[in-house]
C-alpha positions in Angstrom: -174.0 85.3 -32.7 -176.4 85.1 -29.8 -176.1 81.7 -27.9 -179.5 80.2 -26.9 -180.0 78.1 -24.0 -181.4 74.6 -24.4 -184.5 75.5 -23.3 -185.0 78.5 -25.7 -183.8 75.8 -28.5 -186.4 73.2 -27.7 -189.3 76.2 -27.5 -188.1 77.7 -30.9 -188.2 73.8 -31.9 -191.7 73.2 -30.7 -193.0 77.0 -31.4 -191.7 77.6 -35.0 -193.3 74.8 -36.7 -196.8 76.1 -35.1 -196.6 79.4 -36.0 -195.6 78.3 -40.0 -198.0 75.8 -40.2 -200.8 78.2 -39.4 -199.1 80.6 -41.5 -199.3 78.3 -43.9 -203.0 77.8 -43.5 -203.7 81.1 -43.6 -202.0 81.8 -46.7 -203.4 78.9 -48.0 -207.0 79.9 -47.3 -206.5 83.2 -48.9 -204.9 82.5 -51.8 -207.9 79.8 -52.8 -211.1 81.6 -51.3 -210.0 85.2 -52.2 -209.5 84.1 -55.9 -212.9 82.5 -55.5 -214.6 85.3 -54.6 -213.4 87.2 -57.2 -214.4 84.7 -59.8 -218.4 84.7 -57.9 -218.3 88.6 -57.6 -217.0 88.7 -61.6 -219.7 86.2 -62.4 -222.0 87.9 -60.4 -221.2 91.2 -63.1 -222.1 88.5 -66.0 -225.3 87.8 -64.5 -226.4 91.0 -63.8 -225.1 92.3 -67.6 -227.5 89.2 -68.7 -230.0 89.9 -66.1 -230.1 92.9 -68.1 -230.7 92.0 -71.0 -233.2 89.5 -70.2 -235.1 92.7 -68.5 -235.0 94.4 -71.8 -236.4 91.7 -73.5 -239.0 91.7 -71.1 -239.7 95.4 -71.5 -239.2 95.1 -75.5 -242.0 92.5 -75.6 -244.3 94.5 -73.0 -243.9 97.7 -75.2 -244.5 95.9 -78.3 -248.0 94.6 -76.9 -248.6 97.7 -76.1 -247.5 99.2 -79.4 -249.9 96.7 -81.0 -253.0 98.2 -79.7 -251.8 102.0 -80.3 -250.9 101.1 -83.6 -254.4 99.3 -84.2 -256.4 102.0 -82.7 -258.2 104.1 -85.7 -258.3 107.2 -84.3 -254.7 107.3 -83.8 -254.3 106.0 -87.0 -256.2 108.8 -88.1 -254.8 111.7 -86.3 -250.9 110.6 -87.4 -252.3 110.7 -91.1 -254.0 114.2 -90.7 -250.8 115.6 -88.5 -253.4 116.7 -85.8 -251.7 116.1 -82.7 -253.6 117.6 -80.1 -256.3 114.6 -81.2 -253.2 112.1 -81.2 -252.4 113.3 -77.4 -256.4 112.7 -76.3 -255.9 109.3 -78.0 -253.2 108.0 -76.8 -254.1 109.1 -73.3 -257.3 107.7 -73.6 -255.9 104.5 -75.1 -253.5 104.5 -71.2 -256.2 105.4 -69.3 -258.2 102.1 -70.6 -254.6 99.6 -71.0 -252.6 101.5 -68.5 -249.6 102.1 -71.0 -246.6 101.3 -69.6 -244.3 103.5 -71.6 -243.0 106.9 -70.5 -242.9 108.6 -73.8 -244.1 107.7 -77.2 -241.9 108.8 -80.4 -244.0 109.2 -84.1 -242.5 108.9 -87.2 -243.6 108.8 -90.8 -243.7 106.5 -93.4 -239.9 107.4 -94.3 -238.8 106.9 -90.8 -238.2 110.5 -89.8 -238.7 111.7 -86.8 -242.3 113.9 -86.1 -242.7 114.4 -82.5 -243.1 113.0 -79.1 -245.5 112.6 -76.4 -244.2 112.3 -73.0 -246.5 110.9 -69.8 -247.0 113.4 -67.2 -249.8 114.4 -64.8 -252.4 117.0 -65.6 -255.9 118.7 -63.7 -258.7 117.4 -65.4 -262.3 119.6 -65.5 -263.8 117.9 -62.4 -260.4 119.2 -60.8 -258.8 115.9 -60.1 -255.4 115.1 -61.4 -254.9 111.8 -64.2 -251.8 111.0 -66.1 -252.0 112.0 -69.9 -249.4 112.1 -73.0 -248.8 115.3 -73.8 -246.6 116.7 -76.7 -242.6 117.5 -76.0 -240.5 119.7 -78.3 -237.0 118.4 -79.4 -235.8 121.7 -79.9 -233.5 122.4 -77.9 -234.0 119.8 -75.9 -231.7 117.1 -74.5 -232.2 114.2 -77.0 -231.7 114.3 -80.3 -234.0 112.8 -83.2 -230.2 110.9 -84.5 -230.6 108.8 -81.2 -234.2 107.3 -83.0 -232.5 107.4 -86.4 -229.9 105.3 -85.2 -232.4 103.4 -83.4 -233.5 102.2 -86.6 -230.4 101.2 -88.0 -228.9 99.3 -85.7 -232.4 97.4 -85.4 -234.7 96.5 -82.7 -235.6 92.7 -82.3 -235.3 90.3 -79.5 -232.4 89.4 -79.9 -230.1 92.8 -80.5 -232.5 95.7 -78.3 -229.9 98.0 -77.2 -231.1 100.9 -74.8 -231.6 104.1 -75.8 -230.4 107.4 -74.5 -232.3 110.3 -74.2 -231.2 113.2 -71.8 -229.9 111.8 -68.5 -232.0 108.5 -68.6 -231.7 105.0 -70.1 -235.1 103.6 -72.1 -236.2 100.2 -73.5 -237.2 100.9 -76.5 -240.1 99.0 -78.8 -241.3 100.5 -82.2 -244.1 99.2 -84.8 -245.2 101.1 -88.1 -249.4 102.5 -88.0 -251.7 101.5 -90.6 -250.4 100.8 -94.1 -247.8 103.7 -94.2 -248.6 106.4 -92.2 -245.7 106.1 -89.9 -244.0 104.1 -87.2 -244.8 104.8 -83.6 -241.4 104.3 -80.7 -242.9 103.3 -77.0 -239.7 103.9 -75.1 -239.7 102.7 -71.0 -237.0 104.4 -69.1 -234.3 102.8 -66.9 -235.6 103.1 -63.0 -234.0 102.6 -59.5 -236.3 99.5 -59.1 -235.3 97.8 -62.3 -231.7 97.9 -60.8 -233.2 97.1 -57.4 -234.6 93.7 -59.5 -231.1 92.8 -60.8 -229.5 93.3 -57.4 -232.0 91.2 -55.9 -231.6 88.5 -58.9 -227.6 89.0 -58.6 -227.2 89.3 -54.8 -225.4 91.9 -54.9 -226.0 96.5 -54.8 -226.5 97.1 -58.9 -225.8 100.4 -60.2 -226.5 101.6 -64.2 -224.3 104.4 -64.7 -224.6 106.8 -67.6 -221.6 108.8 -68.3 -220.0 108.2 -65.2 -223.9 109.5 -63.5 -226.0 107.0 -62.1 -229.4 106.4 -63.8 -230.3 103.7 -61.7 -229.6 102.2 -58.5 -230.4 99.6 -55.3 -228.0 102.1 -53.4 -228.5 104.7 -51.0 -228.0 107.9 -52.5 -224.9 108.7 -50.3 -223.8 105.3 -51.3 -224.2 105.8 -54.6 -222.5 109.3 -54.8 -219.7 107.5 -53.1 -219.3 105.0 -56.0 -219.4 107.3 -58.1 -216.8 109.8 -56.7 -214.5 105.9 -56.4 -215.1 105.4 -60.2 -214.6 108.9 -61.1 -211.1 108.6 -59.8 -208.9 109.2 -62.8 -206.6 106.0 -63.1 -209.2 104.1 -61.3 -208.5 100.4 -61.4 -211.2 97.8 -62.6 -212.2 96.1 -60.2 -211.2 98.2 -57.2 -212.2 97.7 -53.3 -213.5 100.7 -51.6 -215.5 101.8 -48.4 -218.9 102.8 -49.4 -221.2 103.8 -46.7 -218.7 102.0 -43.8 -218.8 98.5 -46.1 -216.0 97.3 -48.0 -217.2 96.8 -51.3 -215.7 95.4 -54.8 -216.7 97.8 -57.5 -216.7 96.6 -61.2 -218.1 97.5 -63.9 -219.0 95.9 -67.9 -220.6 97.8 -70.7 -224.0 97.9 -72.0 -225.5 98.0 -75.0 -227.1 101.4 -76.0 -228.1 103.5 -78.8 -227.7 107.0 -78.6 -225.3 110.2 -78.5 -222.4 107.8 -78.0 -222.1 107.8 -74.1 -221.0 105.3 -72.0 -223.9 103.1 -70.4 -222.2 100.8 -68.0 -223.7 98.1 -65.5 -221.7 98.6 -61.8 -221.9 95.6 -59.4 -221.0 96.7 -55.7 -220.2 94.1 -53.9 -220.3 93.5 -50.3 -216.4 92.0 -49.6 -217.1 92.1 -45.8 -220.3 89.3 -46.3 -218.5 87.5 -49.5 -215.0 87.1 -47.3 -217.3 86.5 -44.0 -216.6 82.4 -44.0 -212.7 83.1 -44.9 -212.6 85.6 -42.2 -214.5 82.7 -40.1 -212.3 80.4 -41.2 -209.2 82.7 -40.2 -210.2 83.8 -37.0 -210.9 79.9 -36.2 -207.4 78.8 -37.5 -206.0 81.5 -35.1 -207.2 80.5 -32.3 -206.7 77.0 -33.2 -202.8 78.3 -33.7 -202.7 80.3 -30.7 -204.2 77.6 -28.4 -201.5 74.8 -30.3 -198.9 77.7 -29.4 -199.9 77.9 -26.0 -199.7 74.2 -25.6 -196.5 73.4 -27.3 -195.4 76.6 -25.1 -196.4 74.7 -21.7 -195.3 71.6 -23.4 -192.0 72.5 -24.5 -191.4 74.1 -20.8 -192.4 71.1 -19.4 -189.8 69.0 -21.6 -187.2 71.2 -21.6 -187.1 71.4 -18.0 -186.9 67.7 -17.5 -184.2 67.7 -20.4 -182.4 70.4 -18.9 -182.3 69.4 -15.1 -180.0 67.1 -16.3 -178.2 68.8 -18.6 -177.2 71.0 -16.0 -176.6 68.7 -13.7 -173.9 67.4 -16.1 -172.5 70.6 -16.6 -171.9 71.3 -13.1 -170.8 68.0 -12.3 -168.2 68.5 -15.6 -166.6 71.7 -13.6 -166.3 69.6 -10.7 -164.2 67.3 -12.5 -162.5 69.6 -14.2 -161.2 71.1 -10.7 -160.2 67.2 -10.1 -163.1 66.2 -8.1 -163.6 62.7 -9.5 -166.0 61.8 -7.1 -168.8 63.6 -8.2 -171.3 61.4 -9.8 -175.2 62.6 -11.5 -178.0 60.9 -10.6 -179.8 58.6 -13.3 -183.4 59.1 -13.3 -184.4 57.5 -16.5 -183.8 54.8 -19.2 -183.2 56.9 -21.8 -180.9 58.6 -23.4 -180.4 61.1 -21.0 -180.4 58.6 -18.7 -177.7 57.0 -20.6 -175.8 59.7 -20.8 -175.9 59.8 -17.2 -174.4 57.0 -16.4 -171.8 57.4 -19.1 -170.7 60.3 -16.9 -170.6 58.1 -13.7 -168.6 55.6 -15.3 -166.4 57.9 -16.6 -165.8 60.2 -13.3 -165.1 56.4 -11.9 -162.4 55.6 -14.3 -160.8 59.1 -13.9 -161.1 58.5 -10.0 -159.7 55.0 -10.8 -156.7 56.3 -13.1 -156.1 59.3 -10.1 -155.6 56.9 -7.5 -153.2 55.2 -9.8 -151.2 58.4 -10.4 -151.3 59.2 -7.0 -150.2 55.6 -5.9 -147.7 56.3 -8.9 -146.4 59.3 -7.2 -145.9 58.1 -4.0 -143.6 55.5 -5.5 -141.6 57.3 -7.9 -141.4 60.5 -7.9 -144.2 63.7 -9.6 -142.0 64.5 -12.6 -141.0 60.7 -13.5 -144.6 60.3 -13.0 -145.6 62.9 -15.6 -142.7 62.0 -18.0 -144.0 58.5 -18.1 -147.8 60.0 -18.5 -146.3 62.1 -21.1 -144.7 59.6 -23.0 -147.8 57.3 -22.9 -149.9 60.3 -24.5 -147.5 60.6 -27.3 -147.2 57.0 -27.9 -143.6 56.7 -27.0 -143.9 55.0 -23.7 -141.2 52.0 -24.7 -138.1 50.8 -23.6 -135.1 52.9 -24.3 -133.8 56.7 -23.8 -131.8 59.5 -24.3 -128.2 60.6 -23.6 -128.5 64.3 -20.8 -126.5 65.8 -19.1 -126.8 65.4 -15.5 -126.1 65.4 -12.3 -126.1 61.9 -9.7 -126.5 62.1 -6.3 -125.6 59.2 -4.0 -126.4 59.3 -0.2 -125.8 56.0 2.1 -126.4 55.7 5.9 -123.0 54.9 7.9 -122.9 52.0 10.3 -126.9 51.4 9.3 -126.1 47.3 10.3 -124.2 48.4 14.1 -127.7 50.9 14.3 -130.4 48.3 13.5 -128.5 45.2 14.8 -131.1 44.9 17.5 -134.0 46.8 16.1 -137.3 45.6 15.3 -138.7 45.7 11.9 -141.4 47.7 12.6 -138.9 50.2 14.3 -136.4 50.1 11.5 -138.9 50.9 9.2 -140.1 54.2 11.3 -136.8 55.3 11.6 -136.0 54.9 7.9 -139.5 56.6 6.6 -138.4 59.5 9.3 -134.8 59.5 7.8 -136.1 59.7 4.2 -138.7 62.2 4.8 -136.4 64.8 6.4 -133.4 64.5 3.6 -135.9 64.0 0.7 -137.4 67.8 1.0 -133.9 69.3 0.2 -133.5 67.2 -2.9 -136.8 68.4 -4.1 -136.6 72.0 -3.3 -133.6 72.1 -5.5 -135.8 70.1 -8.6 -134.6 67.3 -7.8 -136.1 64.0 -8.8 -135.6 60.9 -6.3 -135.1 58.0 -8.9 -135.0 55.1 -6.6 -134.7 54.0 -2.7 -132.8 51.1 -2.1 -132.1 49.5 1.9 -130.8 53.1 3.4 -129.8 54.2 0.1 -131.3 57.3 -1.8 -130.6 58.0 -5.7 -131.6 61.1 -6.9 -131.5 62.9 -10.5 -130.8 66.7 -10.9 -131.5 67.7 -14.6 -133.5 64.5 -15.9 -136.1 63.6 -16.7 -137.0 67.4 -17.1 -133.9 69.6 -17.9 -132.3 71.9 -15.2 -129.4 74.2 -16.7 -127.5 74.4 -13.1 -128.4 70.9 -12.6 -124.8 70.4 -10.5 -124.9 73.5 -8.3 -128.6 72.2 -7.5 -127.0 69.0 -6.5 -124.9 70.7 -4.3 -126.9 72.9 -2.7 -128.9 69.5 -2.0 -126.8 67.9 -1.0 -125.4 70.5 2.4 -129.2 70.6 2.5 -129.6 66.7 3.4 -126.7 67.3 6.3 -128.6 70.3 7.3 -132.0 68.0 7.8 -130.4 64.9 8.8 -128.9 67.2 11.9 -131.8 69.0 12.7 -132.8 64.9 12.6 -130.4 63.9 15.0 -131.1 66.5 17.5 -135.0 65.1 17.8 -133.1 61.3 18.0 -131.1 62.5 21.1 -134.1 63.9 22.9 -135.9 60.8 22.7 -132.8 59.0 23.7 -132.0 57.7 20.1 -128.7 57.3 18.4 -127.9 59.8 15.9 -127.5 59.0 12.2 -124.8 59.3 10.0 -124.3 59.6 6.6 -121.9 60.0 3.4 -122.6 61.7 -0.1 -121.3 61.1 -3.5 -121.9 63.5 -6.6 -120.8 63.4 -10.0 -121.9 65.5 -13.0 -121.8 64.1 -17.2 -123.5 62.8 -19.8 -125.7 59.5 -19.0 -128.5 57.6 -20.7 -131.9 58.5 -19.4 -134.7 56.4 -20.2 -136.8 53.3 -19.5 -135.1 50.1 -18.7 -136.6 47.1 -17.5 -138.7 44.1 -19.1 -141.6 44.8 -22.0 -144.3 44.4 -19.3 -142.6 46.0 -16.3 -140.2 48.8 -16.2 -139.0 52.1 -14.8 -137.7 55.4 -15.3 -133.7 56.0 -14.4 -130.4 56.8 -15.6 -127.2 54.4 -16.2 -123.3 54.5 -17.5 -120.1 55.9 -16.2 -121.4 59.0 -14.5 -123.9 57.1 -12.5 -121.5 54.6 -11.4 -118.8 57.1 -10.3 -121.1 58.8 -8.4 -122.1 55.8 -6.8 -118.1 54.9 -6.0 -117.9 58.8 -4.7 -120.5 57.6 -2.0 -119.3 54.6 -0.9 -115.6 56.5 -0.3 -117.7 59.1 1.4 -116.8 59.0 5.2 -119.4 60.3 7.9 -120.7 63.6 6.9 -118.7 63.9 3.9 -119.8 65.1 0.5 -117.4 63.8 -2.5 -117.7 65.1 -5.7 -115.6 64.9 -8.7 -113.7 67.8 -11.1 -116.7 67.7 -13.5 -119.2 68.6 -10.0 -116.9 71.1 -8.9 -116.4 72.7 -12.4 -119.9 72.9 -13.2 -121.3 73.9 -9.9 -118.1 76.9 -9.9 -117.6 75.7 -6.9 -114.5 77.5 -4.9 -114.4 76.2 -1.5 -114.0 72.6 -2.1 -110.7 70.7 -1.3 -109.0 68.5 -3.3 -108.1 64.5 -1.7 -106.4 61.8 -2.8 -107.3 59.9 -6.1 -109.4 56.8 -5.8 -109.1 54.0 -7.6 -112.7 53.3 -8.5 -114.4 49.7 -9.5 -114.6 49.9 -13.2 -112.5 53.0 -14.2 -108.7 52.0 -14.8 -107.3 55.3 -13.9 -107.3 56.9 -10.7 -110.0 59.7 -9.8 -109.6 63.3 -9.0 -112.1 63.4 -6.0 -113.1 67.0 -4.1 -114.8 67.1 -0.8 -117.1 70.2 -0.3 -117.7 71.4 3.2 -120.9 71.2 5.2 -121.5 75.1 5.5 -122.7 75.1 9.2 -122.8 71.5 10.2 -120.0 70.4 12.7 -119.0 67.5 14.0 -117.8 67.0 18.0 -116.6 64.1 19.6 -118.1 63.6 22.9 -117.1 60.4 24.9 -118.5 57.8 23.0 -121.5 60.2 21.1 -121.0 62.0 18.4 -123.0 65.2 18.9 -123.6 67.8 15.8 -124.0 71.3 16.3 -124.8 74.0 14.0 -122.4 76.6 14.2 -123.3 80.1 14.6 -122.6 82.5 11.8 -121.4 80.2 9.1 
């Protein structure tokens, strides 16, 4: 898992809810304008389907007037009844050349409804050699409509209400019908479907309108590429309805409803075209608005959040370093507090924290100095696990004893201040043996040293340690003596007692004030050993000398120790390389060579 750094977490913080809510918006504006412009393009079809058919109603009651006066006119009247049609063609012309007839072909009939013949408007040279439109007679047979389309006509009905168009050949007419005289027939004005009729709906719809017959269009307010191309888009086999396509560069929204028609059976369909790019213009608006809008919040809650998390993180930092200071053990680090809030009180949480762990140092250090560094931690140990109490343990150990011979003669006419140098000397010379053999100084008492081999923390040759401490100690206290004589000082001396056994290790004092030591028979024998001790003598008993395999000791008399009713078996070990000579009234110590 990648780890972010408080900074990146506070710009995601700030960032991410931008970014969603003008995702949100967006989403939001599409999914209620899109849906609303498909409802307003789909209405838009409605109209133009009843646009439509208010336009053919319109053309139905046009044609009718106009069937009115053909079917009032006598001489048409009279050449339907006789069957002379080139008379019927002059008539009819003349009757458009005086009304302007507004139908492109004219459809007669007889009385039984069948179909006779029918006169289509075209242009023709007249005698005086100018051009005028006239009717002139087409033949059906063979030719692309036929005469079931007007029989069909007829049976479906023709009024106001229920005029479907009529399909002849590759156009769409209005058709309007009225019978001639008493029974001579019926007469069919029929006004076919142009590009400005769709032109009219498109302009009534707002919106491109295309009339497709089979697929083909009849009539359109396209251009003609335009119109091929929706037409090649609606040709598509599998062709959804509606369906968005480029026409002419524009997206457009092509859909299409049925019309009603009488005919062959072929599909008339009105096509509405319309312009997506224009009808999606204010939600495109409105989007490229809300991005900027976003990307302008963005940018601010970028700078912000920069802005913040530096202040935020300055300090941050600065705790963090200052926490690997003080987890080297520099307690005296300390963080600046800048503000009242919570960083700032977090802040100087830290400083009074790093005070109390300077405070509780100096304590341990203080502790150190006066006992010793593992006492120390065994008492810091036993406070962590809740077991810091009066009371202890039975070990094995070892008890070292050393006391300064003739100390009163030495310091009889000493200052204080001079006894007290020459002790702290003494004790700093014979204490560094003790300690490079683990050894633990339990107590100094007048000239007296105690020291622990093997408690509080266990040492498995605890007694040959002791030992080895103890020729140490001579070995220092010499090297001692010879800095006393050059400064024209009397020479120390010094007796050792060591004894090795089971004692009770532990705290022992009062419930508010006590310390770490040892106590029973084996401390007390060793404490006997050293008082027997003569000048430079180390005494240790059988259980010493058996544990330590020690195999150049000699065996003295048994003493009669304080406390013990028999005698003991006491066994002085020699000084390896300290010597004493008698000189007049000195007593000089020399190291000998090779020992």
């Amino acid at each position: 898992m990648v780890a972010l750094s408080f900074r990146w977490k506070i710009l995601l913080a700030t960032a991410v809810p931008v970014v969603a809510v003008a995702g949100g918006v967006l989403l939001a504006l599409r999914r209620t304008y899109e849906p609303a412009v498909a409802a307003e393009i789909q209405k838009s079809l409605a109209v133009a389907v009843e646009q439509a058919g208010r336009l053919v109603e319109r053309r139905v009651q046009e044609l009718s007037g106009e069937a009115e006066g053909i079917a009032r006119d006598v001489r048409i009247r009279e050449a339907l009844a006789e069957g002379n049609v080139r008379e019927l063609e002059i008539a009819v012309s003349d009757q458009h050349r005086i009304h302007r007839i507004s139908a492109d072909a004219l459809a007669f009939f007889d009385g039984e409804a069948r179909f006779l013949f029918r006169l289509r408007l075209g242009r023709a040279t007249q005698a005086d050699g100018s051009e005028a439109e006239v009717f002139r007679r087409e033949e059906t047979e063979g030719g692309p409509v036929p005469e079931e389309a007007y029989l069909r006509l007829f049976s479906e009905g023709a009024g106001p209400d229920r005029t479907p168009l009529l399909l002849l050949g590759e156009a769409a007419y209005t058709p309007a019908h009225l019978p001639v005289g008493e029974d001579e027939g019926f007469v069919l004005l029929a006004r076919r479907l142009r590009d400005s009729d769709a032109a009219d709906l498109g302009s009534l719809v707002g919106e491109p309108v295309l009339v497709l017959l089979a697929g083909r269009a009849i009539g359109t307010s396209l251009s003609r590429d335009e119109t091929t191309a929706v037409e090649a888009t609606l040709g598509t086999p599998g062709a959804p309805d509606p369906l968005d396509a480029t026409v002419g560069g524009t997206l457009r929204r092509v859909l299409s409803a049925t019309l009603p028609s009488a005919g062959d059976g072929r599909a008339l369909a009105a096509v509405v075209a319309a312009d997506l790019g224009r009808r999606l213009g204010p939600l495109r608006e409105a989007e490229r608005t809300t991005t900027l809008v976003a990307a302008a919040a963005l940018l601010t809650a970028v700078l912000l959040s920069l802005r913040v998390s530096g202040l935020l993180a300055r300090p941050v930092r600065q705790l963090a370093d200052a926490t690997e200071r003080v987890a080297r053990g520099d307690f005296s680090v300390r963080v600046p507090v800048r503000s009242r809030d919570e960083i700032g009180t977090l802040a100087n949480r830290f400083n009074q924290m790093t005070e109390g762990l300077a405070e509780k140092e100096r304590v341990r250090g203080l502790l150190d100095k006066v006992v010793s560094t593992e006492i120390a931690g065994e008492l810091v140990r036993l406070e962590k696990e809740g077991r810091l109490a009066l009371g202890g343990e039975t070990r094995e150990v070892s008890v070292l004893f050393c006391d300064l011979r003739g100390f009163t003669a030495t310091t009889e006419h000493m200052k204080p201040e001079a006894v007290i140098a020459m002790m702290n000397e003494y004790f700093t010379r014979i204490t560094v043996p003790i300690e490079r053999e683990r050894g633990v100084i339990d107590k100094f008492v007048g000239d007296q040293v105690m020291a622990l081999f093997g408690a509080p923390l266990p040492v498995a040759d605890h007694a040959a340690r002791a030992v080895a401490a103890a020729r140490g100690m001579l070995e220092a206290l010499a090297g001692l003596n010879r800095e006393r004589e050059a400064r024209g000082e009397k020479p120390l001396a010094c007796g050792i007692g060591i004894n090795s056994g089971e004692a009770v290790a532990g705290l022992s004092g009062s419930g508010g004030r006590f310390s770490y030591t040892v106590f029973g028979a084996t401390v007390n024998l060793a404490a006997r050993l050293c008082s027997a001790a003569q000048r430079y003598q180390i005494l240790v008993t059988a259980g010493t000398r058996d544990r330590a395999a020690l195999l150049d000791t000699r065996a003295l008399e048994p003493i009669k120790a304080k406390g013990f009713s028999e005698p003991v078996p006491i066994f002085e070990v020699p000084a390896v390389g300290i010597v004493p000579l008698e000189a007049g009234a000195e007593t000089r110590y020399l190291r000998k060579e090779g020992v």
